[in-house]
TIRO-996018 format. One line per 8 residues: number of its first residue (from 1); for each residue z, y, x negated of C-alpha. Coordinates in nm, 3 decimals. Layout:
<rs>
NUM	Z/Y/X  ...
</rs>
This chain:
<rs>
1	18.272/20.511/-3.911  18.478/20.859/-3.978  18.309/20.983/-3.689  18.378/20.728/-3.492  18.720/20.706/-3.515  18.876/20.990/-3.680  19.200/21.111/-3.554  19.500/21.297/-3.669
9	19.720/21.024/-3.808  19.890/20.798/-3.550  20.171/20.827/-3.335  20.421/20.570/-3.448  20.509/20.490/-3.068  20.322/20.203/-2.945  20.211/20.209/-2.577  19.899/20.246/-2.371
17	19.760/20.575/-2.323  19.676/20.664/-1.959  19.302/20.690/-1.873  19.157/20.971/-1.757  18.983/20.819/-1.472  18.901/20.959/-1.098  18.806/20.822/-0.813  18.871/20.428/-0.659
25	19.223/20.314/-0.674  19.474/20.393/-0.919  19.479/20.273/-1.309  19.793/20.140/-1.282  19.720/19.859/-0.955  19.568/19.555/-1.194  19.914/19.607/-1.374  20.149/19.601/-1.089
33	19.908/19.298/-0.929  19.919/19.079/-1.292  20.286/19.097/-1.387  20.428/18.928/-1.690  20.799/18.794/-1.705  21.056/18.846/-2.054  21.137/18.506/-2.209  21.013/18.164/-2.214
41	20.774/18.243/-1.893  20.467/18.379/-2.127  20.470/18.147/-2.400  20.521/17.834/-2.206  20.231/17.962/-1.988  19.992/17.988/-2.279  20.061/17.703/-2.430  20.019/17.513/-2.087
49	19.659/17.695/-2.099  19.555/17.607/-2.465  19.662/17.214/-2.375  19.412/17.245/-2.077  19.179/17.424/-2.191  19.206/17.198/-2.598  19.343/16.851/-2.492  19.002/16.700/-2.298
57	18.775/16.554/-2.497  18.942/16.566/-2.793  19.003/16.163/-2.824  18.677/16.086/-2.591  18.427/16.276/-2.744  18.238/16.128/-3.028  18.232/16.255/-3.368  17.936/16.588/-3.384
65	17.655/16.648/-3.674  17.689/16.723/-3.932  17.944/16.973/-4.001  18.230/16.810/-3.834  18.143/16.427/-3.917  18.083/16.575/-4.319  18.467/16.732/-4.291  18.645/16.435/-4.131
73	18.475/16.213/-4.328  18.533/16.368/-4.644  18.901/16.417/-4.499  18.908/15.978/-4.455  18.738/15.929/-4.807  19.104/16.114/-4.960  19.284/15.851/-4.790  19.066/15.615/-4.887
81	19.076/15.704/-5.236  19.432/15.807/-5.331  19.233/16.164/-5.451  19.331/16.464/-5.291  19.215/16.687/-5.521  18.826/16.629/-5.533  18.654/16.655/-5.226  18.298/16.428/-5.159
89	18.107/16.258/-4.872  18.048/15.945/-4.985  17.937/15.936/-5.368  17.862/16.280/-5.371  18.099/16.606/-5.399  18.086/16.862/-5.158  18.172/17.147/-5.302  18.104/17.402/-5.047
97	18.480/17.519/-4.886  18.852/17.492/-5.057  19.089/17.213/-5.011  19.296/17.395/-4.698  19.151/17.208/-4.366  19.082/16.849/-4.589  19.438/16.859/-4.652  19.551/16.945/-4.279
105	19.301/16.685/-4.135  19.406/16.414/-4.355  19.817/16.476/-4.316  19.709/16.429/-3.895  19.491/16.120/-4.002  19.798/15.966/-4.197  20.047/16.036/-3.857  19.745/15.816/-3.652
113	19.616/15.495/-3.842  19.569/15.661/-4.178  19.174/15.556/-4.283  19.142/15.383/-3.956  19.257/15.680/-3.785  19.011/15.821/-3.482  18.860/16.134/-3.478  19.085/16.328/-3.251
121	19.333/16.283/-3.527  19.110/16.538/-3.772  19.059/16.728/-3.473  19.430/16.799/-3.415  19.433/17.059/-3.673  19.178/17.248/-3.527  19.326/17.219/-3.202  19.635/17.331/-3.328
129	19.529/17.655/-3.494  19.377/17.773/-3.147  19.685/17.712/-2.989  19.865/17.885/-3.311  19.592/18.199/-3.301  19.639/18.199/-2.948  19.999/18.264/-2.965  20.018/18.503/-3.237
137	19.804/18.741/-3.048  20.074/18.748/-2.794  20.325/18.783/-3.041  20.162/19.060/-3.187  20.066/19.289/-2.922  20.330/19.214/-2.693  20.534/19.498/-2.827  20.249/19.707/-2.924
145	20.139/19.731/-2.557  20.279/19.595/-2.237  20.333/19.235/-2.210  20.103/19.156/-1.926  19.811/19.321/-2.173  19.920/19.110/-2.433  19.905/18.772/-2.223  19.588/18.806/-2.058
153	19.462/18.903/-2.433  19.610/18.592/-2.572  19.460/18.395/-2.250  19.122/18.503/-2.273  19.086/18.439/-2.622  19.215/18.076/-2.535  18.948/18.046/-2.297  18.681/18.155/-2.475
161	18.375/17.949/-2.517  18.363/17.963/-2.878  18.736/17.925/-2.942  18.711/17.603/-2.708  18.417/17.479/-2.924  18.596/17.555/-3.232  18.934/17.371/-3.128  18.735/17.032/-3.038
169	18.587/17.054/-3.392  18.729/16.894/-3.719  18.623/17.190/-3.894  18.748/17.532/-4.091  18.674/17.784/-3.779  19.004/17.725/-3.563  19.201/17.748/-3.860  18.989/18.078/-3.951
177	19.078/18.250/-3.643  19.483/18.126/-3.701  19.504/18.302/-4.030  19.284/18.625/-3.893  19.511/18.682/-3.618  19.827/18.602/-3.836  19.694/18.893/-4.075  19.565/19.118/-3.838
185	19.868/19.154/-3.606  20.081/19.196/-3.958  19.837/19.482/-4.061  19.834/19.615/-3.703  20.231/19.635/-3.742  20.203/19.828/-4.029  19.993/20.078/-3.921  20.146/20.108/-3.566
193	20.505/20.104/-3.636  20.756/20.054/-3.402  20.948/20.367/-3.312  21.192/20.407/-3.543  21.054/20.167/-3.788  21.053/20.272/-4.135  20.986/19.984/-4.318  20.756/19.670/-4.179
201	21.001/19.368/-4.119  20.982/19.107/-4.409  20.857/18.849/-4.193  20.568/19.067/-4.097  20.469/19.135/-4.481  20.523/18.735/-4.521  20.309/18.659/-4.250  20.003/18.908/-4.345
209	20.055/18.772/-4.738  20.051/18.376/-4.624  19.805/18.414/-4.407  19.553/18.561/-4.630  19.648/18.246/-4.900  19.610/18.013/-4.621  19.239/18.210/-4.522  19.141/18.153/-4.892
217	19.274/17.872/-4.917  19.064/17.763/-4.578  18.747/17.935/-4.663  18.757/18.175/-4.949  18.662/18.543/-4.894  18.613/18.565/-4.541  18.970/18.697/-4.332  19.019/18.890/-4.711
225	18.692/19.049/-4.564  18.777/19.132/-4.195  19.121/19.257/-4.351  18.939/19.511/-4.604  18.703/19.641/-4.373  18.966/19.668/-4.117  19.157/19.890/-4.322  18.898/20.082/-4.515
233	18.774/20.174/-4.145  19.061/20.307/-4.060  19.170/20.537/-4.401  18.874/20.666/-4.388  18.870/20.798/-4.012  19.238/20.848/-4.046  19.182/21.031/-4.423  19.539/20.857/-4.481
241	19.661/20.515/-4.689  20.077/20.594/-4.682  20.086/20.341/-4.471  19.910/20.005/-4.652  20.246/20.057/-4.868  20.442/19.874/-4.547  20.240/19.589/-4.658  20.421/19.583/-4.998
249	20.171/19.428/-5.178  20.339/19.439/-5.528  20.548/19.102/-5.373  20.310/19.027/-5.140  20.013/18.979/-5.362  20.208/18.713/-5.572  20.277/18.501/-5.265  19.955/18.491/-5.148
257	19.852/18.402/-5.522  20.164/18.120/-5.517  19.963/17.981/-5.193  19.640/17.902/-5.354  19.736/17.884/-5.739  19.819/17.500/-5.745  19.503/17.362/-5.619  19.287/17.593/-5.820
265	19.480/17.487/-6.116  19.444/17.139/-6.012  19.056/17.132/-5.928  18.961/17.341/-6.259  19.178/17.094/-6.463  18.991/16.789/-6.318  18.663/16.642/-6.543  18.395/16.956/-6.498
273	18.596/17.156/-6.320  18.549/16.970/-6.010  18.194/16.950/-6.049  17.939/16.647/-6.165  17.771/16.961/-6.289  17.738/16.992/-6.688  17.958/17.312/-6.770  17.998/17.356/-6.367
281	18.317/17.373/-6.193  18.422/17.376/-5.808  18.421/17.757/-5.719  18.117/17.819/-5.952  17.977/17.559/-5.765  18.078/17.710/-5.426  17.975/18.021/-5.482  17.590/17.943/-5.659
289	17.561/17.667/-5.367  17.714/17.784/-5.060  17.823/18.140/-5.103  17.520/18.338/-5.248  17.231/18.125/-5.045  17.412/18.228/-4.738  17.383/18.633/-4.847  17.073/18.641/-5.000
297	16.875/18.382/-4.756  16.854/18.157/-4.487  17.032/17.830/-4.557  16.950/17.502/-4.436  16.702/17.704/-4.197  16.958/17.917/-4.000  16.811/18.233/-4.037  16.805/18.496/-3.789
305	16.673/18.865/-3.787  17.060/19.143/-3.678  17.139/19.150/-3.352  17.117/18.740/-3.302  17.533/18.754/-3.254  17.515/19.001/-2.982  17.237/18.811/-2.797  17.482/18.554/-2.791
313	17.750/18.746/-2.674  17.757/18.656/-2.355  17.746/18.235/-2.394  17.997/18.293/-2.671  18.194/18.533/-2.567  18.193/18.337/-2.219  18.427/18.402/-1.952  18.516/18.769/-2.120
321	18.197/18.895/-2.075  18.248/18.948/-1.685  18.405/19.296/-1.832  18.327/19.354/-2.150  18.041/19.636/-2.139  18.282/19.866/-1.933  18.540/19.742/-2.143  18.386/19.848/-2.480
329	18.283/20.164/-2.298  18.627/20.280/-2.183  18.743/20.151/-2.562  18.479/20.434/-2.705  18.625/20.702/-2.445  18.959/20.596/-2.545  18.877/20.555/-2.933  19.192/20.831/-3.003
337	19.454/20.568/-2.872  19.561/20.375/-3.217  19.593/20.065/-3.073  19.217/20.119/-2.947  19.083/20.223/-3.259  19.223/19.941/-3.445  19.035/19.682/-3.257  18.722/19.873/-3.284
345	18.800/19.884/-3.661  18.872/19.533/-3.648  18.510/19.498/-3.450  18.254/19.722/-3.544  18.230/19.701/-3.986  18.273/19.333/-3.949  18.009/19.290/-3.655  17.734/19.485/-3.874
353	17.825/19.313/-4.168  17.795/18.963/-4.036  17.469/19.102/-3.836  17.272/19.187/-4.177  17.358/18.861/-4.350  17.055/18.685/-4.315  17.203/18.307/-4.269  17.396/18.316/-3.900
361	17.576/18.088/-3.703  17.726/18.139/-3.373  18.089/18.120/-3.477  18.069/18.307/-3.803  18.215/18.628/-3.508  18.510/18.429/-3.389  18.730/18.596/-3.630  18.662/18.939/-3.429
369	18.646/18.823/-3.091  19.045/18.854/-3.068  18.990/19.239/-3.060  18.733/19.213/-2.832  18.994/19.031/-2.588  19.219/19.304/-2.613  18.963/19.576/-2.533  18.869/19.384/-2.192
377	19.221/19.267/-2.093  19.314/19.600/-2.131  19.034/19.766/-1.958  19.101/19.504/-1.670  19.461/19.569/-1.639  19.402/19.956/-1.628  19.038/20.082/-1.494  19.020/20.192/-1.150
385	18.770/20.025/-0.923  18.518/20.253/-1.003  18.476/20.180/-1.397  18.452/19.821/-1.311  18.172/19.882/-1.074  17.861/20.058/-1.187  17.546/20.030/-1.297  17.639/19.967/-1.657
393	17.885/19.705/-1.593  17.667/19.550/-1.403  17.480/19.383/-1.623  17.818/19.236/-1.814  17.856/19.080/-1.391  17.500/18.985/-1.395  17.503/18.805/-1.699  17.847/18.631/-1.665
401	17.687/18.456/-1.355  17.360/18.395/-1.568  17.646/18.178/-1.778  17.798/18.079/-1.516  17.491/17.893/-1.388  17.362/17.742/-1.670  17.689/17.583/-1.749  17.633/17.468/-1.398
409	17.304/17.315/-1.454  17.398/17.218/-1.822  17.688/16.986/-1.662  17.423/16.823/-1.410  17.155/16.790/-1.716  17.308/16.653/-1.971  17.316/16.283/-1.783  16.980/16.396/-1.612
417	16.808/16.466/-1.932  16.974/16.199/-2.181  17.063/15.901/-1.967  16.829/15.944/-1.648  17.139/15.911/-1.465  17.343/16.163/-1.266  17.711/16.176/-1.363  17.954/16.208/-1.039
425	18.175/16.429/-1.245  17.897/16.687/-1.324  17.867/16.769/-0.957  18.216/16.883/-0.953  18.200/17.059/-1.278  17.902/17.252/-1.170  18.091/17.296/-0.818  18.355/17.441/-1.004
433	18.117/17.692/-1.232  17.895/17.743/-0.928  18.159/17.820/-0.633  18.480/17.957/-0.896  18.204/18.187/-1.052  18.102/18.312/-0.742  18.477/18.389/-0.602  18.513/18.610/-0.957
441	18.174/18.825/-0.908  18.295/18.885/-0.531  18.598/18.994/-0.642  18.486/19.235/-0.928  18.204/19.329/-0.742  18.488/19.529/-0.526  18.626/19.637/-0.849  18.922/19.474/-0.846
449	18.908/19.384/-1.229  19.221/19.241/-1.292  19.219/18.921/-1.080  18.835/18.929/-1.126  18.951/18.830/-1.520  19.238/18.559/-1.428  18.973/18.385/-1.190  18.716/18.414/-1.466
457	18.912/18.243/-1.718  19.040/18.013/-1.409  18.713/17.905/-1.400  18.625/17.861/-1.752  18.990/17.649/-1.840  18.846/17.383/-1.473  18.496/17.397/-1.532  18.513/17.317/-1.941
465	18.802/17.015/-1.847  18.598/16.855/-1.654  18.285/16.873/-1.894  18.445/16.826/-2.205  18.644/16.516/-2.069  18.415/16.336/-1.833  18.037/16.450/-1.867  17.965/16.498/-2.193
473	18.151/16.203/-2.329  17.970/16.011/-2.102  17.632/16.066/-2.271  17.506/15.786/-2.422  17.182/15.927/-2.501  17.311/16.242/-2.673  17.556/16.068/-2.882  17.300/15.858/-3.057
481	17.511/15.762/-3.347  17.783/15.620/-3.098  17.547/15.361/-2.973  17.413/15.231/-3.279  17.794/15.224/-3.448  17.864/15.021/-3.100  17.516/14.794/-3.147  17.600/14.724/-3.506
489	17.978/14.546/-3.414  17.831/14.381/-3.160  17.518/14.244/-3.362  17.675/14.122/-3.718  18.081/14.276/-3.689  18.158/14.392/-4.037  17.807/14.388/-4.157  17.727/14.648/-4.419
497	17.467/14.915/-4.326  17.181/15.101/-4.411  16.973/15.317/-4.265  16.634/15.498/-4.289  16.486/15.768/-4.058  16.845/15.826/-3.889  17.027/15.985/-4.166  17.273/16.199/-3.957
505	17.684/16.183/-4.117  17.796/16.073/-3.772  17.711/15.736/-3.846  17.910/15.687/-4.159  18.231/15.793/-4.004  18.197/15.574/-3.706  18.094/15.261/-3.950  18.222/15.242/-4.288
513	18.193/15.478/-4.581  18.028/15.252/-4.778  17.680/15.297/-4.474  17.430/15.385/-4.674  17.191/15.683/-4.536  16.861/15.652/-4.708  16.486/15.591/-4.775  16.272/15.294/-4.633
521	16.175/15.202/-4.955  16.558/15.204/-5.041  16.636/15.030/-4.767  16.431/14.728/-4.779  16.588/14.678/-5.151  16.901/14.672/-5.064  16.838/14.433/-4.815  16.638/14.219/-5.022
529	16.917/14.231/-5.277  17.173/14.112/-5.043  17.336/14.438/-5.087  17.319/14.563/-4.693  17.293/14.308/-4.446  17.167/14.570/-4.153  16.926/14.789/-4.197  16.876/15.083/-3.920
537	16.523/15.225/-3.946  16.407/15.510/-3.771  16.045/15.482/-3.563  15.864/15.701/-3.829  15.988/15.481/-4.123  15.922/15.150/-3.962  15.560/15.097/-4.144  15.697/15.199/-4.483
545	15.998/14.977/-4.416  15.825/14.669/-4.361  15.550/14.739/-4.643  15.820/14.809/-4.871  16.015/14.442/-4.775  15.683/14.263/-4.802  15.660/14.378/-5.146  16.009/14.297/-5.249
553	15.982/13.937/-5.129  16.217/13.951/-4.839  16.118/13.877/-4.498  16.301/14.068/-4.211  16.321/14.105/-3.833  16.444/14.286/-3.558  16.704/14.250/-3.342  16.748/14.584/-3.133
561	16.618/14.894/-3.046  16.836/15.181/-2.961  16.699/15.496/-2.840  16.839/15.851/-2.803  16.842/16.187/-2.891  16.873/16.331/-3.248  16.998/16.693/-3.117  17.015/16.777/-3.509
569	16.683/16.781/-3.615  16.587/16.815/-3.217  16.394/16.559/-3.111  16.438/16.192/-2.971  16.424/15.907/-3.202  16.416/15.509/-3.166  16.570/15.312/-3.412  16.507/14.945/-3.481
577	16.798/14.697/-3.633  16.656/14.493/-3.877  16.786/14.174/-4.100  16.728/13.943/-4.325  16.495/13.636/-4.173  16.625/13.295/-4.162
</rs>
């Protein structure tokens, strides 16, 4: 890392460098063609983006397995309960992540319905922190570069595949990337004064401070991570740490402990700590069940050999890609330019970190995909036409319209493949990936980079809308937990559940808390014992189902059969209602 970014320490002025580029037009024609207006102009056009790009499908779309349906679940059960200290799914604690996005999701429930609250309600928070990341970036960098840098930043990380993923979900990401960007533009401050600036403004050290309590409080050790390897990168290339005392940690440090102090006091002063364990307690808990299997193994079988994230990189990374390999190249060239090497010191430790732990998921990166949106609005807003045209960034063109395609096809598929029925709506959603991504390659194909990026993420904000809001809600056959929630009302309203073979969260939150997910042999007890009066059985349980009620005396029958697509365990499933006979 010294090598790669070593400099003489940096130039308090903030500012793009100019790029030593020849040939094509000039460096500075993306900037006078994208201009960016003082005042309300920028923010109110970034938040217009994040409500297009965050708003559809965030009441329509059902609830998705199992992370999301285990948070906003365990989010309702608070409500339920009075407790909102302890955190479970149903009868059993889930003591995996801290109290921070439980508390946000169930404050939203209580503003819509309270327990009966729907699940756009625990996806508001979500949706919210995107919007709130989103607008920090733009905060941050507008004065450490020039505005119209820092808005197509801020835009493309809006419209960012994974970022739109992450705002739709009730889950800990979007509020992940909120308090990484909050910290991150605070620590860029510090390090990249202001001319004139000798001290960091106190709202800067407050924001870096709170939003590394809020990270913890979200999900433990991971911005606390991006922050120290941010840093470290950087004192070592720089040989200099004068400058982390901006931060002034000495009252900093306390705040961030005055953030998550009360519910650590309040979880390690419950019965066991928190935990059913003997001698256990939440974070012990946390750590020996969700921490450590996660850097010493594969958990829950999502395992992947390095380099899995940057394979993705071009789904998840999704409409940025269209420039990011000459992008990252001109960022290397450029690696002397502070505001330049911070990103890559924001990127490049975190990226190999999170590429040797052995359990990945796609949006364990989103934290450092706002640096990787500066890099290409930057590179877009100042290469001449012939850095965005040659062989190399070719294949960042080539495989945006791979992408571009297969959302394309995905939008025509989904009712293809799961209902046997094509959705009118797909065909303009794929019109829209198809023709939109076609206008973008023409246009950086004659290296005009800089409206080649404001189509691409044109494209992206139209073509997810129209998926998100009208194609994939429509899916009966993917949302199989949706259908049998509907079947259920209609077949015995209010009747209490169980189910065998079809285990998936989903169902409980669309039912009733008290749904029971378990065995056939379990199953046909309850039923016998008048303690479930429906009993869902998947088609590979069936046999052991009605064995089992034979032998406890009860005789049942069917009512329905529901089939559809388990996309959690990855294969298609039919599941028979059963009850009680005469």
């Amino acid at each position: 890392m010294n090598r790669l970014l070593r400099q003489t320490p940096q130039s308090p002025v903030p500012g793009p460098i100019p790029s030593r580029r020849s040939g094509g037009s000039s460096p500075e024609e993306g900037s006078r063609w994208f201009q960016v207006s003082q005042g309300i102009g920028p923010w109110a056009g970034l938040l217009a983006l994040c409500l297009v790009l965050f708003l559809p499908g965030l009441l329509t779309l059902p609830p998705f397995d199992r992370d999301e349906a285990r948070f906003a679940q365990a989010s309702r059960q608070m409500i339920e309960s009075g407790d909102y200290i302890r955190i479970s799914f149903q009868h059993e604690p889930r003591n995996k992540k801290p109290i921070g996005i439980y508390w946000a999701q169930a404050a939203s429930a209580h503003l819509f319905g309270g327990e009966d609250a729907p699940i756009a309600a625990y996806r508001l928070p979500s949706a919210l922190a995107a919007t709130a990341a989103v607008l920090l970036l733009f905060a941050g960098l507008r004065r450490q570069t020039d505005p119209a840098t820092a808005f197509l930043a801020a835009s493309l990380l809006a419209a960012t595949l994974l970022t739109v993923v992450e705002a739709h979900l009730a889950k800990t990401d979007a509020a992940l990337l909120a308090c990484t960007v909050g910290a991150q533009v605070a620590l860029l401050r510090a390090y990249r004064p202001l001319p004139d600036e000798t001290r960091l403004p106190l709202h800067y050290c407050a924001l870096f401070w709170g939003a590394l309590g809020a990270a913890i409080l979200v999900k433990g050790p991971v911005v606390p991570m991006v922050v120290v390897a941010t840093l470290l990168a950087l004192g070592v290339a720089d040989k200099s740490w004068a400058w982390l005392k901006r931060l002034r940690p000495l009252l900093g440090l306390p705040f961030a402990a005055l953030i998550v102090a009360p519910w650590t006091w309040a979880i390690l002063s419950q019965p066991g700590g928190g935990s059913t364990r003997a001698g256990g307690n939440f974070f012990l808990d946390a750590i020996r069940g969700d921490l450590l299997p996660k850097l010493i193994g594969s958990q829950e079988g999502h395992g992947a050999p390095p380099g899995l994230y940057l394979a993705l990189l071009a789904v998840t990374f999704f409409p940025g890609t269209l420039l990011l390999i000459p992008a990252l190249r001109a960022a290397w060239r450029e690696r002397l330019d502070p505001l330049v090497r911070f990103a890559l010191a924001w990127v490049l430790p975190c990226w190999l970190i999170f590429e040797l732990i052995p359990t990945k998921l796609p949006h364990y990166v989103l934290p450092l995909y706002p640096a990787l949106a500066l890099l290409v609005a930057r590179f877009a807003l100042t290469a001449a036409a012939d850095q965005v045209t040659p062989w190399s960034a070719r294949i960042s063109q080539v495989l945006w319209g791979a992408v571009a395609f297969l959302l394309a096809a995905l939008s025509v598929g989904i009712g293809l493949y799961f209902d046997q029925a094509l959705n009118p709506l797909a065909l303009i959603a794929a019109a829209v990936f198809l023709i939109g991504g076609g206008l973008t390659l023409r246009w950086v194909w004659r290296g005009a980079g800089a409206p080649a990026l404001v189509g691409a993420i044109t494209v992206a904000a139209l073509g997810y809308g129209v998926l998100l809001s009208g194609v994939l809600p429509a899916s009966s056959g993917f949302f199989m937990s949706r259908s049998l929630a509907v079947q259920a009302e209609i077949l015995a309203p209010g009747a209490r559940l169980v189910a065998a073979g079809y285990a998936e969260p989903s169902l409980v939150f669309l039912t009733e808390t008290t749904t029971r997910l378990t065995d056939a042999d379990t199953a046909a007890r309850l039923l016998a014992d008048h303690l479930a009066d429906l009993a869902l059985i998947g088609d590979r349980d069936i046999t052991k189902f009605r064995a089992s009620a034979e032998s406890a005396g009860v005789a049942v029958e069917a009512l329905s059969i529901e089939r559809g697509y388990n996309y959690s365990k990855g294969r298609w499933v039919t599941v028979t209602f059963f009850r009680r006979a005469g």
